[in-house]
Every structure is written in C-alpha cells, then in structure tokens.
C-alpha positions in Angstrom: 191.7 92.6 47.6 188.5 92.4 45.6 185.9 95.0 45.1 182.4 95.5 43.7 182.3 98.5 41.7 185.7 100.0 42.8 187.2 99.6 38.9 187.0 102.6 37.2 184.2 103.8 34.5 183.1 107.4 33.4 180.0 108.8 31.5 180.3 111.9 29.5 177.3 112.0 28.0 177.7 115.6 26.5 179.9 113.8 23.8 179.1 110.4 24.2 181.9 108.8 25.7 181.9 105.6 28.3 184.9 104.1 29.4 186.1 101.2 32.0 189.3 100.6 32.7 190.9 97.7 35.4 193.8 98.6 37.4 197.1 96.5 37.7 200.0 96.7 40.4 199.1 96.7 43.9 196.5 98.2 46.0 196.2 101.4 45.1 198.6 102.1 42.1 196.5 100.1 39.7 193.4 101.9 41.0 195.4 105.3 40.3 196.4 103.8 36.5 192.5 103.2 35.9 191.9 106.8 37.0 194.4 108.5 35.1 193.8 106.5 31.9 189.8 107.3 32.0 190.4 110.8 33.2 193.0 111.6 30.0 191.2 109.9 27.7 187.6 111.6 28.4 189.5 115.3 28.5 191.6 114.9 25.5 188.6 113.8 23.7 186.1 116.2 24.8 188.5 119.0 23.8 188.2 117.8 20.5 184.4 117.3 21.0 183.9 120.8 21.5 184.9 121.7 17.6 184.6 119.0 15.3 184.0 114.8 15.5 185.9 112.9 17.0 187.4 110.1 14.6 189.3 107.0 15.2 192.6 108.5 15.0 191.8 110.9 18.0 191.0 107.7 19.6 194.5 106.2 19.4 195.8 109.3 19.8 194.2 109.8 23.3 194.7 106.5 24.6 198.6 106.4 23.2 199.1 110.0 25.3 197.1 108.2 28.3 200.0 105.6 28.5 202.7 108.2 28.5 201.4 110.0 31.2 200.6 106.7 33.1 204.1 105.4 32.5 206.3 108.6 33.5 203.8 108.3 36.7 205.2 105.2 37.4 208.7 106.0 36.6 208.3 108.8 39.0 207.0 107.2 41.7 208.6 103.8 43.4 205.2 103.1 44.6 203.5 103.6 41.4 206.4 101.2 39.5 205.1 99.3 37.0 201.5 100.0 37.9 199.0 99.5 34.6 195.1 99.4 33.5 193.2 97.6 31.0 191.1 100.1 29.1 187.9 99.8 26.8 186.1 102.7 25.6 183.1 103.7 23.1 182.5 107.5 21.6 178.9 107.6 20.1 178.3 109.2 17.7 175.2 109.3 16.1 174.3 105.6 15.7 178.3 105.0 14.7 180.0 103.0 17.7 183.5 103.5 17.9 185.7 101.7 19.8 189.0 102.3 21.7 190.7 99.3 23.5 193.7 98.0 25.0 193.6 94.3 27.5 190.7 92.2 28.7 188.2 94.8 29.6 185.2 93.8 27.3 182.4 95.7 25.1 179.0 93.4 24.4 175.9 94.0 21.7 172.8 93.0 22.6 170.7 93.3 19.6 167.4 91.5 19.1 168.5 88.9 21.6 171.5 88.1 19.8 174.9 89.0 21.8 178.5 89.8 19.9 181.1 90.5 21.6 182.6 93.9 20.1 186.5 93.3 21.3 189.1 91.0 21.0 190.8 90.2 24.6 194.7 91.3 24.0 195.8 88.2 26.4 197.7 85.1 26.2 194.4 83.0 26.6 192.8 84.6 23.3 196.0 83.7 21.3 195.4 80.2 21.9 191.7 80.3 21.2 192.8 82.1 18.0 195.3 79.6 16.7 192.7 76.8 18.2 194.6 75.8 21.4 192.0 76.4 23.7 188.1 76.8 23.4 186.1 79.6 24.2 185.1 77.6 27.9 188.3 76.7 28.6 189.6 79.9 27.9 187.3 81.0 30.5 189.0 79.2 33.1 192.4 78.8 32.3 195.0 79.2 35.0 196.9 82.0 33.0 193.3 84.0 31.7 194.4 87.2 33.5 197.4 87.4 31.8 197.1 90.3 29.4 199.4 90.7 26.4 199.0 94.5 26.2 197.6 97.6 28.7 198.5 101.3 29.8 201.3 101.9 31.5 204.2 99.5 32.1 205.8 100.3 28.8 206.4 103.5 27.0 204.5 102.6 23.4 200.8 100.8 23.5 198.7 100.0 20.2 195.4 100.6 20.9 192.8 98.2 18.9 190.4 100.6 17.5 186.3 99.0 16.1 184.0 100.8 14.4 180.2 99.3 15.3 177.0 100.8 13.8 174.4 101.0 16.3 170.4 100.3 15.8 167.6 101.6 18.2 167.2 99.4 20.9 170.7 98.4 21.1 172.5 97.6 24.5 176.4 98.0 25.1 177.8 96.8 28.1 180.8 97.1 29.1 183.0 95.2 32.2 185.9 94.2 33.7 186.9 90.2 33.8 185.7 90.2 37.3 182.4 89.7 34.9 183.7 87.9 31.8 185.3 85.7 33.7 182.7 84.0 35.6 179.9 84.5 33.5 179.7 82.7 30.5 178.1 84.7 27.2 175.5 82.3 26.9 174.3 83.9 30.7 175.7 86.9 29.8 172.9 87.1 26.9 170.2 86.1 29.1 171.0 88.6 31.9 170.6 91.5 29.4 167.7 90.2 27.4 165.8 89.7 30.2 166.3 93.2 31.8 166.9 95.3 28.8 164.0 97.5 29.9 165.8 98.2 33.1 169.1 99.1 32.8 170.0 99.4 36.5 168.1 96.0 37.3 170.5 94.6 34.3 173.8 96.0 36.3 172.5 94.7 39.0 171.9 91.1 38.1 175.3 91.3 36.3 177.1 92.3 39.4 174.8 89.7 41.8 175.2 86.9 39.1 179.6 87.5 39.0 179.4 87.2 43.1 177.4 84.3 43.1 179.9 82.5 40.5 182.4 83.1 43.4 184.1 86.4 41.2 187.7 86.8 42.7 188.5 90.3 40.8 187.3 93.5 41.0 183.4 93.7 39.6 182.6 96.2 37.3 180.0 96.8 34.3 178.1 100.0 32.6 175.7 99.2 30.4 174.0 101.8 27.6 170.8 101.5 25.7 170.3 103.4 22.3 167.0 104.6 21.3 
C-alpha cells in the first residue's frame, strides 16, 4: 500500500546528520528495516560525534553494522525474512557534505539554480544508463526501475557508496525516496526548489503535491536542508 510521508527520515541536527531510507518486504517489515537502518546509523554516529569528527570511514562502518543488525532481524524473525531498506544519508560538517548511500534513495544540490544529483542509483536501470542502454527518461520509466542492485538487509555484506560534497551558503539538499524521483523528472525537480528555496516547508510541500499529481505509486518521502 502507498503512503505520503510514511518512509523513514531523521534530523539530528546536534551533529548534523539527515537520513531517508525506503523499506522493502511487505507491509510492515520493510517499514521496520527503514527504522532500524536510520535509528543505527544516527546512534553509532552520534557516539562518535560526541569526541571527535566523524569521517567517511565511520560512515561505512555504521551503515555496514546497520545491515548486520537488519539481517540477523530477519533471520530471526519469519515475518521479517528477507525484509530490506534503501538508505541515503549526509553528516555536515562544516560546509563539507558527506555522503553515505546504499539503493535508489537520492540526494539533490541546488546551487544557484543549477541541480546535480549527488548519488549514483545502485539499480539495474542505472547500469544500463551507464553502459548507454537506456536514457536518463527512459530510465525513469522502465518496467524494472525499482529494481535495486544493492540495500540493507537481505544479505549479510553491503558496500556502502560513500561522496564527499563541499557545500556553499545558500545551498539546498534534498533528499527522497523514488516515490519522488520516479515521477518527477530533474528538469521539475529544479524548478520546484528554485522557486521555493526561501521556504523550505512550501518546497516539501510542492514536492510531495507535484509526485501525487504524477500519479506516484510508492511511498512519498523528501527532507530538504538549506545551508547558510
């Protein structure tokens, strides 16, 4: 069943630290993979917070422990079997951007109306773009675009990808599930954040209304953050 908003995203801004993540495997279990994957994540890296910077390694290191616990969950459980999450994440600090992520969950830049997309989708559809298969478009509506070619939890060993952006004041991030990616193009995508970038709950909003109107058949879920 699709849901606004019912993906999973956290703030933590006493270390800077956003995360989304987009549950796989049934009703609830994927829900409960999202949850877990966020929740480990943020603690193991706002125990390192507290003494020094965090660096990328902590980064793969906290999302590599997420999958372990998410896995032996679903080993444990016959419900939870095989359950999973997409994961992207972003630890600030200062105006260095680094990047944690793992599936089709996506980070965008908007800087001086100019949008880059700051991850690679780990799915089949992006291997064909890459080797020039597909296009961008038609990647965008491919029968097979939600197939993802890594994410937490249904195996015991996950590579994280792991970016490092540096951030300019005035800068937007936002981050989302497919549910947005998928049915808004990043041509719209741009306009939707340039044109509210003083407003960042008007710009989730217009994201969110924009992916419904597109007829959006996944769960809708974006957090945007604007660096002064």
């Amino acid at each position: 069943m699709r849901s606004r908003n019912e993906d999973v995203f956290t703030l933590r801004p006493e270390f800077g630290f956003l995360a989304v993540a987009d549950g796989m495997g049934g009703t609830s279990a994927g829900h409960i993979a999202a949850r877990i994957a966020v929740d480990e994540v943020s603690d193991h890296l706002h125990a390192i917070s507290k003494s020094r910077a965090i660096s990328s390694n902590d980064i793969v290191e906290a999302i590599t422990s997420a999958n372990l616990v998410v896995h032996e969950r679903g080993q444990i459980y016959t419900d939870f079997q095989g359950m999973g999450t997409t994961l992207v994440s972003i630890v600030v600090n200062e105006y260095n951007a680094t990047l944690g992520h793992v599936g089709d969950s996506r980070a965008y830049l908007l800087r001086k109306k100019e949008l880059t997309r700051m991850t690679r989708d780990h799915s089949v559809v992006q291997d064909l773009v890459d080797r020039g298969e597909l296009t961008l478009e038609q990647a965008r509506v491919a029968h097979n675009r939600n197939i993802v070619t890594r994410c937490i939890g249904p195996f015991e060993h996950v590579e994280p990808e792991i970016t490092v952006h540096e951030l300019q004041p005035g800068d937007v991030v936002m981050m989302c599930t497919d549910g947005v990616s998928d049915f808004i193009s990043d041509e719209e995508i741009r306009e939707i954040m340039d044109a509210h970038s003083h407003s960042l709950p008007i710009l989730l909003g217009s994201l969110i209304e924009t992916a419904d109107k597109h007829g959006s058949t996944d769960n809708i879920t974006a957090v945007v953050a604007k660096f002064k």
